[in-house]
N, C-alpha and C positions, 0 to 999 in steps of 0.2 A: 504494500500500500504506500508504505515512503518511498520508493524508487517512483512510480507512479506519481505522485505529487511533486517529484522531483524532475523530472521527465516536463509536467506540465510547467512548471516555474520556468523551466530553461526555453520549455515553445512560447512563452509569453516576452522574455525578451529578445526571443531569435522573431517573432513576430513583429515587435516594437520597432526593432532593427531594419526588419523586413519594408516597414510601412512605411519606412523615410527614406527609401531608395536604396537600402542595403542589399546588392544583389550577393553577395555571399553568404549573407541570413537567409535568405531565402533559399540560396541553393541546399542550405542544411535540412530546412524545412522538407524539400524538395528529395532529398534523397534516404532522409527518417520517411515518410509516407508513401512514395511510390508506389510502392510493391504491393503495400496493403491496398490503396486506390486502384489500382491495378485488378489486382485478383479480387476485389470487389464487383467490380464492371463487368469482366470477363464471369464471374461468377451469375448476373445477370444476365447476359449476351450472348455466350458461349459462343464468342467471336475473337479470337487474339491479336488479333490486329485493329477491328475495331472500340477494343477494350485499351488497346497502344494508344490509338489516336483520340479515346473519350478521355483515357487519364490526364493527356498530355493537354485535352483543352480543359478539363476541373482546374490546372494548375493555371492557366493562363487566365482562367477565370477569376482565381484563388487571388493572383496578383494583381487583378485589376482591383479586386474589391477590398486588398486587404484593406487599406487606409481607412473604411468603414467599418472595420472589424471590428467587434467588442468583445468583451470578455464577459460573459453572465454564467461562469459556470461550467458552458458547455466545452468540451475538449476538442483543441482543434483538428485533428481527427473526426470528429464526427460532423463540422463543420465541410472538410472537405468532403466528406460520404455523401452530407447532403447534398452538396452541386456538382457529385457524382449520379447520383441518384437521377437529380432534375433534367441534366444532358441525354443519360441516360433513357429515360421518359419519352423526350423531348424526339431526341431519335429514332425511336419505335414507332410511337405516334407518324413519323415523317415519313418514316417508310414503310410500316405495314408491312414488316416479312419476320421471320426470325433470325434466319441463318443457318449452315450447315458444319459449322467447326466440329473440330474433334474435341474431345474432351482432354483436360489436361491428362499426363501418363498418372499410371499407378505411384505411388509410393514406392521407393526400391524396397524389396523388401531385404532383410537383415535377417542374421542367425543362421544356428546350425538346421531349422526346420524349411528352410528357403528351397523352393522349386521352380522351377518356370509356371508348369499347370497351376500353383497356387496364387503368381503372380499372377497371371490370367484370368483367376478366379475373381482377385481381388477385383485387378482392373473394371471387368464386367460386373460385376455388383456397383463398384462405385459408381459404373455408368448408369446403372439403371436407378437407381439413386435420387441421382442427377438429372437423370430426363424424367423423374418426376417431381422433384422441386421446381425444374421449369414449368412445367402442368398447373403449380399452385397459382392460385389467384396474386395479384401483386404486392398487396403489402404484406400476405403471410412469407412470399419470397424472400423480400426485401427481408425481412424481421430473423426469417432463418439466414442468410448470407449474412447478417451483420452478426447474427448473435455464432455461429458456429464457425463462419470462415474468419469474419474481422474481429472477432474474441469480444463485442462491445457487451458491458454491460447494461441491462433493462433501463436506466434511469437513462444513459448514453444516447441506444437505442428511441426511448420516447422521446430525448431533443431532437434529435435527427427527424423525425417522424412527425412529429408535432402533438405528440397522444400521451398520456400517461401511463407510467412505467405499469400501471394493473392493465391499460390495453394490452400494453407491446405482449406481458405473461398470458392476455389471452387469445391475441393471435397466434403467439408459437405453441398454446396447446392445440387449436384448432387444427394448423398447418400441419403439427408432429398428427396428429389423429387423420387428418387428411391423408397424409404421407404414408401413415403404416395401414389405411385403406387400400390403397393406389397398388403399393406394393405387394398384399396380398392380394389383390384382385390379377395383377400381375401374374404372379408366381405360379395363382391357379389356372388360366390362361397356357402360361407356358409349361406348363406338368402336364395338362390337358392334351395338349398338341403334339409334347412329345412319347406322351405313354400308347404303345401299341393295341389297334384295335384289337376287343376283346369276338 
């Protein structure tokens, strides 16, 4: 929790820095967040290049608007998610498609239990996962990619969102119960299809 706090102390004056023309404040800013902004996006998108080029404009968004920033609390992080979020929106809306990407690789797997076939395993379950979190209606998406890929927590999450932290817990039970619906209906589906006529 003190690292966190401390974390936040040091984005408030790399922020400050940021907002008076400080282009190496910000590039600090710029390279603490990326990845997470990043794998945010793409985690919406399931597009890696257009999740390259949404992150790259949150940032250019980021630095237009810092000088208006305030600080009420919310961590800048979840400030950036938000106008990842809205770009994000914004470009679906625009184009009416979803996209055809792949999904990111499996996890390497590690240990003396390591197989290919299991890596396999993994991969295809994470995928199927995955295409049905994209299946979820929008802000239970949104609520699972922040709370399980971006680590936010609920109060985090409800800034970002604009809801209170009792919503944000009850769209990610609905989404989790949605999700473990989808999945078995899934499963039963493909047992179904691939078990031998009797």
């Amino acid at each position: 929790m003190r690292r966190s706090n401390t974390k936040r102390t040091d984005d408030f004056g790399l922020i400050a820095r940021a907002a008076r023309g400080d282009r190496e404040a910000f590039g600090r800013l710029y390279e603490r967040y990326v990845l997470k902004v990043f794998r945010h996006i793409y985690f919406l998108t399931n597009d890696p290049q257009l999740a390259e080029d949404l992150a790259a404009q949150t940032f250019l968004n980021a630095l237009e608007a810092l000088p208006r920033y305030e600080v009420r609390g919310i961590p800048f992080l979840a400030w950036l998610l938000r106008i990842a979020y809205n770009l994000t929106i914004n470009h679906k809306k625009a184009q009416k498609n979803n996209g055809h990407a792949q999904l990111l690789d499996a996890v390497p797997a590690t240990g003396t239990d390591y197989s290919p076939e299991q890596s396999c395993e993994v991969k295809m379950d994470g995928e199927r996962v995955w295409a049905q979190v994209r299946r979820l209606r929008g802000d239970q998406r949104q609520v699972i990619v922040m709370r399980f890929i971006d680590g936010l927590s609920y109060s985090d999450i409800a800034q970002v969102l604009g809801k209170s932290a009792g919503a944000v817990r009850v769209i990610q039970f609905r989404a989790l119960a949605s999700l473990r619906h989808m999945l078995a209906d899934s499963l039963a589906r493909t047992q179904s299809t691939s078990s031998p006529a009797g």
